[in-house]
C-alpha positions as CSV (number, residue, x, y, z in Angstrom):
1,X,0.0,0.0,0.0
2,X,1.3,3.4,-0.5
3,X,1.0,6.2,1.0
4,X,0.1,9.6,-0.6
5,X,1.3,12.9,0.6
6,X,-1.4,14.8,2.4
7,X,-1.4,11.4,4.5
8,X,1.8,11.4,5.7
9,X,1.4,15.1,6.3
10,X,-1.6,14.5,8.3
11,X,0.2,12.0,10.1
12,X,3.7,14.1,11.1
13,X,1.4,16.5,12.1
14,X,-0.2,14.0,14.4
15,X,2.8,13.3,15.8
16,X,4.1,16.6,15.8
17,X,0.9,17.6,18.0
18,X,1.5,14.4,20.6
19,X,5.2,15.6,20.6
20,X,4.6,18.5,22.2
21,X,1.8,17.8,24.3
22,X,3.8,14.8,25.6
23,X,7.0,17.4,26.6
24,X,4.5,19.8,28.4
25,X,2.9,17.0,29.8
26,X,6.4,15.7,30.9
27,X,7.6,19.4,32.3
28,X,4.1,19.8,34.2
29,X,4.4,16.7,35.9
30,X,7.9,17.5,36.7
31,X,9.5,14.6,34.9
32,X,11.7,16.5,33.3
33,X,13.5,20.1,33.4
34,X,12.4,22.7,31.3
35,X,16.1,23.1,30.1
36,X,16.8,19.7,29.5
37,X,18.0,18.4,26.4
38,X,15.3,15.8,25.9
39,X,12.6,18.5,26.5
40,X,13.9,21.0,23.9
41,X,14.5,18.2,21.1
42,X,11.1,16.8,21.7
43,X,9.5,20.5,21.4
44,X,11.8,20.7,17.9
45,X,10.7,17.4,16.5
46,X,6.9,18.4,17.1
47,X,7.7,21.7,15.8
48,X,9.2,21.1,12.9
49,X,6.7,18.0,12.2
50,X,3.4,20.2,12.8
51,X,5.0,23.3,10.2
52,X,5.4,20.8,8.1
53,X,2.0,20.4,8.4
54,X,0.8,23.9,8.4
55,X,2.8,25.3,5.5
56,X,0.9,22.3,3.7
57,X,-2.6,23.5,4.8
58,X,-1.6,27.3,4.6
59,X,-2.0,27.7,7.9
60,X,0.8,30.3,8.0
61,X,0.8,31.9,11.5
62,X,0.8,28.2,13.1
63,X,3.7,28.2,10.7
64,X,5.0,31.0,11.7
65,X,4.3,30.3,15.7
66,X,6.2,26.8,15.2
67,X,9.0,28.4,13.7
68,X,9.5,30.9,16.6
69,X,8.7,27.4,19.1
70,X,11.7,25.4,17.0
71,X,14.1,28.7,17.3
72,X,13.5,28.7,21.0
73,X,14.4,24.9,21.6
74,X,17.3,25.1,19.2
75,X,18.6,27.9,21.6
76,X,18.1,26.3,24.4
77,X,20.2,22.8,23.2
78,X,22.7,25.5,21.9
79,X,23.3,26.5,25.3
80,X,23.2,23.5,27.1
81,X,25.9,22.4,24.6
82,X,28.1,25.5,25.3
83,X,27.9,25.6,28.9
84,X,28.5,21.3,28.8
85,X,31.8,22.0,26.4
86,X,33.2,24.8,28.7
């Protein structure tokens, strides 16, 4: 069976939806830090799988909002990588 394209794009964007619902979920319940590593690469995986989702759709300021969300978690392993190399 294969798979067209808006499918898969429904489905990243499924998963990109859980992602981050499952790293707030995870930070609320105080599982993990806020500034942890896994945190901020689960918050870019879901980011980067939901604007794949919303550039498809149009839906440009999600887009635009998971953009910022990716910048932010990108940042954040950026730093942790600095301060873990000096």
């Amino acid at each position: 069976m294969i798979m067209n394209m808006t499918t898969l794009i429904d489905i990243l964007g499924w998963i990109g939806a859980a992602a981050l619902l499952v790293a707030y979920a995870l930070v609320s319940a105080k599982r993990v830090e806020g500034d942890s590593t896994g945190y901020q690469l689960l918050n870019a995986v879901g980011s980067i799988f939901l604007m794949i989702n919303t550039l498809h759709y149009g839906a440009y300021p999600s887009a635009l909002l998971n953009l910022f969300w990716l910048g932010v978690a990108f940042y954040a392993v950026r730093k942790t990588i600095v301060r873990y190399l000096t």
